[in-house]
C-alpha positions as CSV (number, residue, x, y, z in Angstrom):
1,X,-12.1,-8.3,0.4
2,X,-9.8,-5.5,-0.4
3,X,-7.1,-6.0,-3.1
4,X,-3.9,-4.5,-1.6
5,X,-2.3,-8.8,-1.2
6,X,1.1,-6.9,-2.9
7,X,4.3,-5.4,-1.6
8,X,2.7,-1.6,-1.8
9,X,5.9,-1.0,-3.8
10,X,5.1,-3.1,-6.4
11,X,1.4,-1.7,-6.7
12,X,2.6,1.9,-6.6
13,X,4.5,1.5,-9.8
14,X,1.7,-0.4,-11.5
15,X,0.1,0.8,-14.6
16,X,-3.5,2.0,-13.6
17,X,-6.4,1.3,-16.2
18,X,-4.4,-1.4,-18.3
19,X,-7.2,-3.5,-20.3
20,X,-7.8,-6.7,-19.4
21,X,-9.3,-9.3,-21.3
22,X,-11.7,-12.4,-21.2
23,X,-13.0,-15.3,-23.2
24,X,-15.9,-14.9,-25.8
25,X,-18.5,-18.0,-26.6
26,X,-16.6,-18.8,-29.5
27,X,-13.9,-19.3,-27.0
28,X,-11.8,-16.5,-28.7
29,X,-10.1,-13.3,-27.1
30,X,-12.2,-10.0,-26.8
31,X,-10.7,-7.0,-25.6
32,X,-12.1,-5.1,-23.1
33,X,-13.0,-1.9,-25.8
34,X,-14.6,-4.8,-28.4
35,X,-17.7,-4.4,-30.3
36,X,-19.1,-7.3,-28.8
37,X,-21.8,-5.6,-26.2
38,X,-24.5,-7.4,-27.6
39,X,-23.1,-10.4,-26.2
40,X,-24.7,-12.1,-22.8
41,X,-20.8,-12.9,-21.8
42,X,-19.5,-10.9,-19.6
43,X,-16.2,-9.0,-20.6
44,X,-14.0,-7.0,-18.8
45,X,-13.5,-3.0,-18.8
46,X,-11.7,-0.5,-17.0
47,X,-12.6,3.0,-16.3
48,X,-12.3,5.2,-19.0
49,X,-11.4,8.5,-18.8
50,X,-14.1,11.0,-20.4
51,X,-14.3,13.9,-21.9
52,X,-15.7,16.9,-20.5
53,X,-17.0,18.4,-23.6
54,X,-19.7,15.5,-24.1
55,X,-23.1,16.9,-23.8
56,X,-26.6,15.4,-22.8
57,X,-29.5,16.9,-23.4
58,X,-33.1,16.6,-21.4
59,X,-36.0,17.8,-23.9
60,X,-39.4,17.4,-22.8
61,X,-40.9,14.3,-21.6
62,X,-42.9,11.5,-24.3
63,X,-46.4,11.7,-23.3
64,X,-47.3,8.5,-25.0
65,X,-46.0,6.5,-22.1
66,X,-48.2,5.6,-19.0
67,X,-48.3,7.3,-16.1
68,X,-45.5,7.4,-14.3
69,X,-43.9,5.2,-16.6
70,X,-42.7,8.4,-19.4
71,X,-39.6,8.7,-20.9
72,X,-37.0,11.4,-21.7
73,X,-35.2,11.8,-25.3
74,X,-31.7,11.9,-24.5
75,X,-29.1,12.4,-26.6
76,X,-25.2,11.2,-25.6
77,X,-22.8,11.9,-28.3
78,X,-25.4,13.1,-30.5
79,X,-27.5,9.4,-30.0
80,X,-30.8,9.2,-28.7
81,X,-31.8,6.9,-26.1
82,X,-35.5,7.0,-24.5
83,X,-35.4,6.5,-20.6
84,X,-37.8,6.8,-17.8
85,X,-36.9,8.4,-14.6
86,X,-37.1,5.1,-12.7
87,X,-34.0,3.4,-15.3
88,X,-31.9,6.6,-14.4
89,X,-31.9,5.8,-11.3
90,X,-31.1,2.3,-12.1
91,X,-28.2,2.7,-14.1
92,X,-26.8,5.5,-11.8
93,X,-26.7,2.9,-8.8
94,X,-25.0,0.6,-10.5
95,X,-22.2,3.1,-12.3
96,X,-21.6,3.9,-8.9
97,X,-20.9,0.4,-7.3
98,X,-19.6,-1.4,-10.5
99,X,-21.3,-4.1,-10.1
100,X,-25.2,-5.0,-8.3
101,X,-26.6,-8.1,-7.7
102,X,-30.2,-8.2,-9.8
103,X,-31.8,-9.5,-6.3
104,X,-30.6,-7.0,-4.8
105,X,-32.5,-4.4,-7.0
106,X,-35.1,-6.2,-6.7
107,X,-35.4,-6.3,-3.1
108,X,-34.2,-2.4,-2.1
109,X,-35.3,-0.4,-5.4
110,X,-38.2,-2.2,-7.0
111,X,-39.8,-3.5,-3.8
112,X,-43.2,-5.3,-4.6
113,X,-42.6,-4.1,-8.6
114,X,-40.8,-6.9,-10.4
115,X,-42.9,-5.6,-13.5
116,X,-41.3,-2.6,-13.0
117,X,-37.9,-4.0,-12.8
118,X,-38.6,-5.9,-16.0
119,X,-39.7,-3.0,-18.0
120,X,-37.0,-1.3,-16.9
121,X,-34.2,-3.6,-17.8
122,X,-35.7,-4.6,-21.2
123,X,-35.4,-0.8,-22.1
124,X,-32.0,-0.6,-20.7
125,X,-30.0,-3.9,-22.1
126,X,-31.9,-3.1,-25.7
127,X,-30.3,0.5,-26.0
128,X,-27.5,-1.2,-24.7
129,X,-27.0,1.2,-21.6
130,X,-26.4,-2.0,-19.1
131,X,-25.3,-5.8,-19.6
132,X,-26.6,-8.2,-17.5
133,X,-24.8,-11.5,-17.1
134,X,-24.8,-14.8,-15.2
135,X,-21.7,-16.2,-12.9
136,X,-21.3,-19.4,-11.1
137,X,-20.5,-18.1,-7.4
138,X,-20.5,-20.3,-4.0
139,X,-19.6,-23.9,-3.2
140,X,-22.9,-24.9,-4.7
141,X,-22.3,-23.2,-7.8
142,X,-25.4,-21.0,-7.4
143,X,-26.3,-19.2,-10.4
144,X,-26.2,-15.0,-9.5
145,X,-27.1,-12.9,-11.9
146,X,-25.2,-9.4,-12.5
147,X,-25.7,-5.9,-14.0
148,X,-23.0,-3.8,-15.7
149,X,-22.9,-0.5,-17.1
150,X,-22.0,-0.3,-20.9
151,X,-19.5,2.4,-21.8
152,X,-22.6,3.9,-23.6
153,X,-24.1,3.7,-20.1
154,X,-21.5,5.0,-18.1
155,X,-21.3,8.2,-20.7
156,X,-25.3,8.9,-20.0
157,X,-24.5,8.6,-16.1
158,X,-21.5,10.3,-15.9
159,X,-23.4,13.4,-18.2
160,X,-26.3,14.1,-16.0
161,X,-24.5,13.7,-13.3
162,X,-21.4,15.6,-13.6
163,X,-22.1,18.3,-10.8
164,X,-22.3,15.6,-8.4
165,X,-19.8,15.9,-5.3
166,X,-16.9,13.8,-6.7
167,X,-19.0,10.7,-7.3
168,X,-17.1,8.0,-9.3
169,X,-19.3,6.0,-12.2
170,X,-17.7,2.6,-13.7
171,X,-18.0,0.6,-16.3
172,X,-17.3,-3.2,-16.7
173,X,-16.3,-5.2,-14.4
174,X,-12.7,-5.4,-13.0
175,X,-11.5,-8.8,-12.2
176,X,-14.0,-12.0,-12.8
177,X,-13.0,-13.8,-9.9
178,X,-14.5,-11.3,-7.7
179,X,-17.8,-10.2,-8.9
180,X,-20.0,-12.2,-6.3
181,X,-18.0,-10.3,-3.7
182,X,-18.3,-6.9,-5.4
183,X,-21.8,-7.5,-6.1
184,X,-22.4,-7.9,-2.6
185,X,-21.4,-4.8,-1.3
186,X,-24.4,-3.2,-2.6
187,X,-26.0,-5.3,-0.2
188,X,-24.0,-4.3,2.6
189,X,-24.6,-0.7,1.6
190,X,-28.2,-0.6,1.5
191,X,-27.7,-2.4,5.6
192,X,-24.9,0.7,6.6
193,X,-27.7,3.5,4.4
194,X,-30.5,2.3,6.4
195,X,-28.5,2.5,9.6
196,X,-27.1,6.6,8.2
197,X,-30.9,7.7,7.5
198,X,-32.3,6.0,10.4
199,X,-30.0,8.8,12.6
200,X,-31.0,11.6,9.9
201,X,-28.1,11.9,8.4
202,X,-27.5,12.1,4.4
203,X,-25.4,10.2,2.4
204,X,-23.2,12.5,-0.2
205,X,-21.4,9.9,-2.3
206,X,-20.0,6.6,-2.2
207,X,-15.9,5.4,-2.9
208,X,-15.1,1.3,-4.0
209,X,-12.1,0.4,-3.1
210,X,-10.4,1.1,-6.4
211,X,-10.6,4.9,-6.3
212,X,-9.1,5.0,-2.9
213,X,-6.2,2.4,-4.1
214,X,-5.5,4.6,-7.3
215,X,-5.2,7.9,-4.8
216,X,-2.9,5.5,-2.5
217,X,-0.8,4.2,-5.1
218,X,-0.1,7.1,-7.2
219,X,1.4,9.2,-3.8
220,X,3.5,6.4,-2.7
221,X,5.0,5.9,-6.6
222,X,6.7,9.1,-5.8
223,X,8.0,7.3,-2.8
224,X,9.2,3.7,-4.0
225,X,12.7,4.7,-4.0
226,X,13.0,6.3,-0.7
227,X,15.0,4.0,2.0
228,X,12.9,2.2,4.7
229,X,12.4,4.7,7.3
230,X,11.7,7.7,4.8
231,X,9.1,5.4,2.7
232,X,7.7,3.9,6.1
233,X,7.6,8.0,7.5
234,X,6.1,8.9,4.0
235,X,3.8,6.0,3.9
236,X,2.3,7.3,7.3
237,X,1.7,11.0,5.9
238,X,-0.2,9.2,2.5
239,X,-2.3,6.9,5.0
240,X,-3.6,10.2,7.2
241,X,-4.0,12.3,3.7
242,X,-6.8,9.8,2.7
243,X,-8.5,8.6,6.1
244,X,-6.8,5.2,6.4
245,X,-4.3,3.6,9.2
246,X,-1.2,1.3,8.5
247,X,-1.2,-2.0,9.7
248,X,2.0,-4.3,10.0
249,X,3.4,-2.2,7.3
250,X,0.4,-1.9,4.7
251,X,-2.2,0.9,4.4
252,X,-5.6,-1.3,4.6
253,X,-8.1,0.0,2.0
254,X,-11.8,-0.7,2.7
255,X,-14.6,-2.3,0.5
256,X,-16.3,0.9,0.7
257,X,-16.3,3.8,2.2
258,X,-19.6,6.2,2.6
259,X,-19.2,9.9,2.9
260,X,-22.4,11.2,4.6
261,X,-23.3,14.9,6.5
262,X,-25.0,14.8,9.8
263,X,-27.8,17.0,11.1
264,X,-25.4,19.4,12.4
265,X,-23.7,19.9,9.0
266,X,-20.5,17.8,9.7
267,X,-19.0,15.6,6.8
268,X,-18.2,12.6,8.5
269,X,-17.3,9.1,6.8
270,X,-17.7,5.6,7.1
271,X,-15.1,2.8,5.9
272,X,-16.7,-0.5,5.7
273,X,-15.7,-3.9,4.8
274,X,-17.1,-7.2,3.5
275,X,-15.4,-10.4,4.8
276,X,-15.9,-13.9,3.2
277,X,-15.6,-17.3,4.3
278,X,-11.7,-17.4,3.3
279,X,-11.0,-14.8,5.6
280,X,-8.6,-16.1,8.9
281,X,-8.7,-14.4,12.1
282,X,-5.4,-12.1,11.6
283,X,-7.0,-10.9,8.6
284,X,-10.2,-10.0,10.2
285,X,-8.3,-9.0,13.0
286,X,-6.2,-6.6,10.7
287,X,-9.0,-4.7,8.9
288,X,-10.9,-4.3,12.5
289,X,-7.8,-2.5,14.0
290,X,-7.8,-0.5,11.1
291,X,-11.1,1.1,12.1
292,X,-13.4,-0.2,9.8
293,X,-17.1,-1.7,10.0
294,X,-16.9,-5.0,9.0
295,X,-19.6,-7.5,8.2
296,X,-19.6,-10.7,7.0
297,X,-22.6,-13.7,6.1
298,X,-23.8,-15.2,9.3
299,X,-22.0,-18.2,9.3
300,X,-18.7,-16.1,9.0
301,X,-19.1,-13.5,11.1
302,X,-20.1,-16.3,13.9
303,X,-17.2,-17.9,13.1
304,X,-14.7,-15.0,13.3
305,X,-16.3,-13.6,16.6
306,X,-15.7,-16.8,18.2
307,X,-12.1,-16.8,16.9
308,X,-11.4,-13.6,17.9
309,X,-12.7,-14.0,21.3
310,X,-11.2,-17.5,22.4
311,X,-7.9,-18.5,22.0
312,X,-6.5,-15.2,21.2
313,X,-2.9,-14.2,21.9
314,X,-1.5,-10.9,22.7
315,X,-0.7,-9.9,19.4
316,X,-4.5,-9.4,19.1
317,X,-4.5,-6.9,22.0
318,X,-6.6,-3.6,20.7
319,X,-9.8,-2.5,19.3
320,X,-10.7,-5.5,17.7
321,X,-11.0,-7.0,20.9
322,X,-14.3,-5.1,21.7
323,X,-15.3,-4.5,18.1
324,X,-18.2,-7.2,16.5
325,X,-17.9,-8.7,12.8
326,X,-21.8,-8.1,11.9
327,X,-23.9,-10.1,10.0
328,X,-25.4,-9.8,7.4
């Protein structure tokens, strides 16, 4: 569910990358920048800028390790950290979608390995390059269990990875109350990829939601004080500058959008979006006219395709008429 609920107003004047803060064990307050990563809680950090002088370097590889299994000497900020090709690739999913479901590793990345998976978590939470925690999430209160980049881990990924084609790495997660949602766009990634490489296509980077919001925001600051038509006019202009459509007066952001080049060499895109059970039909209704792919869990998107089918009035009238909530 995409986090625009404010007057775009409001948003566009809000200080971007303000620390939040949870609640340790002891039940105290721990800032977001704490020294408490050893911790299985789950605290909260933004983004943090880095610097581009940081250096990693990729000496040769530890031969002592089984096959396959070998692991490089890096050094981040002049510290050393021992990782295998297969935990690179871990952490640099998860920089990129904040936030992934350990299930979900499991079931697209480690297929048939949990030992694998095991190995490479142990190796990763004990140099402290990812956190993995434990939220309550669902009616039932199911247990889902979470993985994090560290700061430390977001410094190795972003390192390595620098020459990458604007891809975005994060650390932390944003807002508590919605990490059972984020975590689950990872899942409806890995449904969207399969679907891209199926046509032979290639996927060049994912965006979350919060790096189109921040490009949104920070053109229509500029703009807050402009009277209705000019800001409405200018709105517009910022919408078609970053791919997306206004709707009854708001630029809709996606979950996620996925940049991909087809076999012709044309850079086409993607915007997808993960509805929940909360969602109504208007809302549905809304991010559907707005052009994106939306799916939902069976039992919602059953729900929210009979709604918008029957019973509609002619405020409904448009693409989302003929468009199809998919399940996931």
């Amino acid at each position: 569910m995409s986090r625009s609920s404010r007057d775009e107003r409001d948003q566009a004047n809000e200080p971007w990358g303000r620390p939040l803060w949870s609640q340790d064990r002891s039940g105290g307050a721990t800032s977001a920048e704490g020294n408490q990563e050893q911790s299985t809680n789950c605290h909260i950090q933004q983004p943090v800028a880095e610097s581009p002088s940081q250096s990693v370097r990729w000496p040769e590889r530890e031969h002592s390790a089984p096959a396959g299994r070998s692991r490089d000497l890096v050094f981040v900020r002049n510290r050393p950290y021992r990782i295998s090709s297969g935990a690179r690739q871990l952490i640099t999913e998860v920089g990129k979608f904040r936030t992934i479901a350990v299930a979900d590793l499991a079931r697209y990345r480690y297929a048939k390995e949990p030992d694998r998976l095991r190995q490479d978590l142990v190796t990763l939470k004990t140099q402290n390059l990812v956190r993995q925690c434990r939220v309550m999430t669902g009616k039932g209160w199911e247990k889902l269990s979470v993985l994090v980049l560290t700061r430390e881990g977001k410094h190795l990924v972003q390192q390595e990875y620098r020459a990458a084609q604007g891809q975005r790495f994060y650390a932390g997660f944003a807002k508590p109350q919605e990490v059972a949602h984020d975590a689950a766009i990872y899942h409806m990634y890995q449904v969207e990829a399969a679907e891209i490489e199926k046509r032979g296509w290639t996927i060049k980077r994912v965006v979350l939601d919060y790096e189109l919001k921040g490009a949104v925001y920070k053109l229509l600051a500029k703009a807050r004080s402009l009277p209705p038509l000019e800001y409405a006019q200018r709105q517009a202009e910022v919408a078609a500058e970053n791919g997306l459509t206004v709707i009854d007066g708001k630029i809709l952001l996606p979950d996620l959008r996925i940049e991909y080049e087809t076999a012709d060499g044309e850079v086409a895109k993607v915007d997808l979006e993960l509805v929940t059970e909360h969602y109504r039909r208007a809302q549905a209704a809304g991010k559907l006219r707005a052009g994106f792919k939306v799916y939902a869990d069976r039992a919602s998107a059953l729900r929210l395709n009979a709604s918008l089918t029957y019973g509609r009035s002619s405020v409904y009238d448009g693409p989302e008429l003929t468009a199809t909530i998919l399940s996931l």
